[in-house]
N, CA, C and O of each residue as an XYZ file, in Angstrom:
404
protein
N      -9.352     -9.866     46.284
C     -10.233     -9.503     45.193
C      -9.601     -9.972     43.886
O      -8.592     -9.474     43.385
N     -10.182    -10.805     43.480
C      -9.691    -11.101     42.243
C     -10.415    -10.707     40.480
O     -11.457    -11.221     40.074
N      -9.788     -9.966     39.878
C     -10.585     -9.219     38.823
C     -10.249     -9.890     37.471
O     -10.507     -9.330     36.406
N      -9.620    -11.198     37.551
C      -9.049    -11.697     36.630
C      -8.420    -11.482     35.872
O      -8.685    -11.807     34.715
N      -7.364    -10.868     36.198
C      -6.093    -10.619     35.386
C      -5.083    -11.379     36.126
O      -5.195    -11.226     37.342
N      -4.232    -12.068     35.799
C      -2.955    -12.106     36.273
C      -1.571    -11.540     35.957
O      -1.348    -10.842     34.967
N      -0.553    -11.928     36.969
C       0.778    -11.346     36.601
C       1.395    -12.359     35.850
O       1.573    -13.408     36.469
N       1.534    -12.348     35.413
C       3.056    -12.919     33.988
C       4.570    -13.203     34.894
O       5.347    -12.330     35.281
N       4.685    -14.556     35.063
C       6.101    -14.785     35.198
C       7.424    -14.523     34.696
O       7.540    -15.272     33.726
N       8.193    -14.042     34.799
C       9.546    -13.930     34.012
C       9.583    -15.036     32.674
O       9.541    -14.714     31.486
N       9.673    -16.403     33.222
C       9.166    -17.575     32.726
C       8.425    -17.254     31.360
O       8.768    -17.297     30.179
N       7.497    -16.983     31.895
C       5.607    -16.471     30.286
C       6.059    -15.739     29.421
O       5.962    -15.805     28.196
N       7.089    -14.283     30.747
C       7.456    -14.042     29.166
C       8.563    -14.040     28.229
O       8.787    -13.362     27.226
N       9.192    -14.962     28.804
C       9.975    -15.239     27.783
C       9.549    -16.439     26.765
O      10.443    -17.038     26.167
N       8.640    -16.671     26.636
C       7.907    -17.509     25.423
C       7.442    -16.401     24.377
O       6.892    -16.887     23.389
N       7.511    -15.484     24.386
C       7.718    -14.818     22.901
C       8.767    -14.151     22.407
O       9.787    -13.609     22.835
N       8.333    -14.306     21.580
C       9.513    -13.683     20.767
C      10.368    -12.489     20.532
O       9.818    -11.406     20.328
N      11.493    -12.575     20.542
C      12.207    -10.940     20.685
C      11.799    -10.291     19.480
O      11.880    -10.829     18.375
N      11.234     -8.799     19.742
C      11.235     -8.001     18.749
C      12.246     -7.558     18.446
O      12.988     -7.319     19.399
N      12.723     -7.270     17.214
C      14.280     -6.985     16.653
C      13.712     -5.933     15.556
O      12.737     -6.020     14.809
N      15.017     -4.543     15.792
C      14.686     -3.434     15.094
C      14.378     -3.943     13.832
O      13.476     -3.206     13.433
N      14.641     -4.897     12.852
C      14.081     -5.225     11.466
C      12.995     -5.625     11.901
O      12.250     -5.118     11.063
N      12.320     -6.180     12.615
C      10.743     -6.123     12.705
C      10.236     -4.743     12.551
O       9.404     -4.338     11.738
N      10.881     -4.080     13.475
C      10.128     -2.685     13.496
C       9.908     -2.019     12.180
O       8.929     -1.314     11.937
N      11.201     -2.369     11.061
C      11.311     -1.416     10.171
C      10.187     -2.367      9.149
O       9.913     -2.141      7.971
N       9.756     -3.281      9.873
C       8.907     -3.958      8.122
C       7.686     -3.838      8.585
O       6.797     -4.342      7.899
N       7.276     -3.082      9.976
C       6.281     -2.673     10.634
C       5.384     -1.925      9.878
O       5.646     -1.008      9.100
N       4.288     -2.403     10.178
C       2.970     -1.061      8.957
C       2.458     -0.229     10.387
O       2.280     -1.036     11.300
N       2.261      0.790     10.669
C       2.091      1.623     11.597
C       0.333      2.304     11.314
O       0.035      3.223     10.551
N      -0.305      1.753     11.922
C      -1.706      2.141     11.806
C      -1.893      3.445     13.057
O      -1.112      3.731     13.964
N      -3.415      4.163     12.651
C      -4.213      4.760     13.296
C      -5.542      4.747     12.959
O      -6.084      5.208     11.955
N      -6.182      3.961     14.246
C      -7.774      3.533     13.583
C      -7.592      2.962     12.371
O      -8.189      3.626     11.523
N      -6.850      1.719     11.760
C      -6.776      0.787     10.900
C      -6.291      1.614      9.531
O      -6.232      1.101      8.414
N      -5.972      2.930      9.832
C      -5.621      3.492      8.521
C      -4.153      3.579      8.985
O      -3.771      3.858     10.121
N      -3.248      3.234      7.692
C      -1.997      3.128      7.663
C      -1.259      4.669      7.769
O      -1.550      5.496      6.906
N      -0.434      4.976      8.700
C       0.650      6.081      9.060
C       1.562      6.471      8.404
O       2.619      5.847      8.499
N       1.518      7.142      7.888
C       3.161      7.548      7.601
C       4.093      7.993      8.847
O       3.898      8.714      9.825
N       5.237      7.211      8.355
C       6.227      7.178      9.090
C       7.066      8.640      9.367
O       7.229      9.394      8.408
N       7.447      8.911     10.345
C       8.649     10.023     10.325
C       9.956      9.456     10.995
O      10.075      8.563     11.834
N      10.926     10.260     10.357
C      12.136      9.939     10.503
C      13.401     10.906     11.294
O      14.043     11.781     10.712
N      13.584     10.499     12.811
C      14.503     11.307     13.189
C      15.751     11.691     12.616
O      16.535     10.829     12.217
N      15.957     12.684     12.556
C      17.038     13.319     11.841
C      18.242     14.300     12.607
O      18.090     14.344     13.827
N      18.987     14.803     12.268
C      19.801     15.965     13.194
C      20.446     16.511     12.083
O      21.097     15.821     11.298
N      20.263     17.986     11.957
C      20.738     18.597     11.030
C      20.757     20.764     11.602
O      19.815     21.441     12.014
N      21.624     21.005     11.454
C      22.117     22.222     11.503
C      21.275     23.411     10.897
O      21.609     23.596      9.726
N      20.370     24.204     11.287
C      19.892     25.571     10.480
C      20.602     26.442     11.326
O      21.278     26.368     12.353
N      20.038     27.661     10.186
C      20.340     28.995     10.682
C      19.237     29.591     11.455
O      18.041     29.732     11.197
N      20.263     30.032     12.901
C      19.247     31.027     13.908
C      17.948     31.453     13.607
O      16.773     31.295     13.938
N      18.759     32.132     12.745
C      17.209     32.628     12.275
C      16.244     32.577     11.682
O      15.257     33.313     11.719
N      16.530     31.421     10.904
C      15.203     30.479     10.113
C      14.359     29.615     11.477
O      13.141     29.619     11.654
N      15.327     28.953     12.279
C      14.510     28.267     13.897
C      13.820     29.529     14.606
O      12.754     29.356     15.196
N      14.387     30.739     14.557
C      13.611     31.617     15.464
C      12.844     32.161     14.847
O      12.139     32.943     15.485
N      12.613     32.055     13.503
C      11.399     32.434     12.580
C      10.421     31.344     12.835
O       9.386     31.606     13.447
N      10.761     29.705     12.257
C       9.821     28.893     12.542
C       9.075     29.405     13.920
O       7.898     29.724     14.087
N      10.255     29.368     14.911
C       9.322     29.245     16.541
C       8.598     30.458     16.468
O       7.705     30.452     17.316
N       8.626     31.636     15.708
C       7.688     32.696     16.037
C       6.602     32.714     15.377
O       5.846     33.668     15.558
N       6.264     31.735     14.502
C       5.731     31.768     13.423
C       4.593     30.341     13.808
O       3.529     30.128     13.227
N       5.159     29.542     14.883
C       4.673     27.999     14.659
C       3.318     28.105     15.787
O       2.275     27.479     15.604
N       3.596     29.158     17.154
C       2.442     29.038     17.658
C       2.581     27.732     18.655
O       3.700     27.317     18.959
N       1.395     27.119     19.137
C       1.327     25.777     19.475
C       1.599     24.888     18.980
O       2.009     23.895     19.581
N       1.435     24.973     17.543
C       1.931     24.078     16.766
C       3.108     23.121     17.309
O       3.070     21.921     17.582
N       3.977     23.885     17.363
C       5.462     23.536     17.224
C       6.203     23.590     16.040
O       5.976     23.126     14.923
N       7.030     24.172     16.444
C       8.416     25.092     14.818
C       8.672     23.489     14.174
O       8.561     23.516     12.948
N       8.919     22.404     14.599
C       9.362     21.468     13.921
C       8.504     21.122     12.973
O       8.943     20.870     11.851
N       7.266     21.052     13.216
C       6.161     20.338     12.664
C       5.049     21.697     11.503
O       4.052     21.544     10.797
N       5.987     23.021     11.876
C       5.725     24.052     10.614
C       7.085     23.693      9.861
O       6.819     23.962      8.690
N       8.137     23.323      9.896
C       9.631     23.222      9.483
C       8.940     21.798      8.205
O       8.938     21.870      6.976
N       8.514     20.824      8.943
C       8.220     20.045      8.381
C       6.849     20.102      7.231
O       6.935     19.277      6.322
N       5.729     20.926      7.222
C       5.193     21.326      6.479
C       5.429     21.998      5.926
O       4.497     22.091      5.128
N       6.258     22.810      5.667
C       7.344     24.086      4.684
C       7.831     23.253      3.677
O       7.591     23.405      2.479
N       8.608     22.250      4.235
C       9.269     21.669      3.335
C       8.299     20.498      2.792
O       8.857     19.620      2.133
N       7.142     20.408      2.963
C       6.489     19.203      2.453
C       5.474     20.253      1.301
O       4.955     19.796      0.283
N       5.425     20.891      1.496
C       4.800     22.013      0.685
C       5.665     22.692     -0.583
O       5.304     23.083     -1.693
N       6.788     22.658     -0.007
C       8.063     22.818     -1.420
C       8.460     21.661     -1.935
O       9.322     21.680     -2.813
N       8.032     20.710     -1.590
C       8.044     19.356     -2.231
C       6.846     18.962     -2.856
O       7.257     18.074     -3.604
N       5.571     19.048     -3.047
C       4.543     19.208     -3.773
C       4.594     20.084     -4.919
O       4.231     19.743     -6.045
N       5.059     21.242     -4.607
C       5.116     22.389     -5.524
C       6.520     22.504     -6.605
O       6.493     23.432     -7.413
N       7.543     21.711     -6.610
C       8.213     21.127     -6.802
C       7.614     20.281     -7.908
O       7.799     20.660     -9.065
N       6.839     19.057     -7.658
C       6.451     17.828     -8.178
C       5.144     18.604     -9.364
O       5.051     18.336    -10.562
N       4.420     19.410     -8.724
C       3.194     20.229     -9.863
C       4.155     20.244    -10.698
O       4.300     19.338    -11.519
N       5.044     21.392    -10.603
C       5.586     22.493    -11.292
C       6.078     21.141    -13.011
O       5.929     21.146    -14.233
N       6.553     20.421    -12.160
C       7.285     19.152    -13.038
C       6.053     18.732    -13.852
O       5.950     18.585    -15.070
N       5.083     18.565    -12.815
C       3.878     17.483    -13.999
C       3.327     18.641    -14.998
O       3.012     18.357    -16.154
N       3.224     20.027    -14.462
C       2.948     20.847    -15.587
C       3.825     21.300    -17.166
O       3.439     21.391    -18.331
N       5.221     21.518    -16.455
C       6.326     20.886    -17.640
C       6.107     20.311    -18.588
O       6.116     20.882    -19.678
N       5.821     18.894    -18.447
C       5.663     18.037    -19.206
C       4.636     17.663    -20.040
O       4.656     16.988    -21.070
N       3.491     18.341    -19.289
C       1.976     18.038    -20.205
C       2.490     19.478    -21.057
O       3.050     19.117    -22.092
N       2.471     20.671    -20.958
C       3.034     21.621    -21.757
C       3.744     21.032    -22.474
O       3.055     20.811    -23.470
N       5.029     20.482    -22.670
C       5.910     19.909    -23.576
C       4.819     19.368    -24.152
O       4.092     20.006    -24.914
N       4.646     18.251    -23.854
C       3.744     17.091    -24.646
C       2.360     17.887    -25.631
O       1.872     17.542    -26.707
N       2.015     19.115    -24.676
C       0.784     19.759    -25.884
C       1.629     20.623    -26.828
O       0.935     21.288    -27.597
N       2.659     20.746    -26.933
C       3.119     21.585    -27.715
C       3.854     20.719    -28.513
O       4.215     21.223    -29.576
N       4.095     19.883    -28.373
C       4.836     18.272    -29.437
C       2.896     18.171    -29.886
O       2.843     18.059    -31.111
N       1.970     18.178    -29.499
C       0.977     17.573    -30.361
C       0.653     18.779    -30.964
O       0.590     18.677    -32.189
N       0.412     19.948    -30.501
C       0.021     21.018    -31.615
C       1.069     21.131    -33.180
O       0.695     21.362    -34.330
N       2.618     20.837    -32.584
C       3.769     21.032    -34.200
C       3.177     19.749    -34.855
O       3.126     19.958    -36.067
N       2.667     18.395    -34.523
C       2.798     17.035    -35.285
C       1.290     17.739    -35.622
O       1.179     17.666    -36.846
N       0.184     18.336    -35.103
C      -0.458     18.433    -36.158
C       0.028     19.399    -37.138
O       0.107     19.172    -38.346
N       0.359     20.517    -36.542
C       0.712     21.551    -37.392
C       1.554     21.331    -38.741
O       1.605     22.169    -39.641
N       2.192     20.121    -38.757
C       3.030     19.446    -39.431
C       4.287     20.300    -39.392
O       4.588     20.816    -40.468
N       4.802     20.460    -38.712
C       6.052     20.713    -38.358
C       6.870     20.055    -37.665
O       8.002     20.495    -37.463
């Protein structure tokens, strides 16, 4: 039965090209043509009881991926807090220059 596919020789495939981890890293990572953000394995040390909080807390989820929205959420709130700073500064530099002070 032939369904038209064939097998690939050792030979075939070595006519392309080796992928090499710098390919990977200049890689654009799609889903359904929309571009991915990347994640990055890491290894790093918490306390007991912040992991056994995540895991009680994460559900199906998974504790890593609430660990990782915790901290992507204190990193937004973080970045507000800053852009609000500064427009405050900046309206209060335009209220003294009118005020003429």
């Amino acid at each position: 039965m032939n369904n038209g596919y064939s097998s690939r020789t050792s030979d075939e495939l070595d006519d392309y090209p080796q992928v090499t981890q710098a390919d990977l890293d200049r890689a654009t990572f799609r889903v359904n043509l929309q571009s991915t953000p990347r994640k990055r394995r890491v290894t790093m040390l918490l306390d007991t009881g912040l992991v056994e909080y995540f895991k009680a807390r994460a559900g199906e989820r998974g504790y890593q991926t609430l660990i990782n929205e915790t901290l992507r959420q204190a990193m937004e709130r973080d970045e507000l807090e800053d852009r609000l700073r500064r427009i405050i500064r900046e309206e209060m530099h335009r209220e003294a220059v009118l005020a003429g002070v």
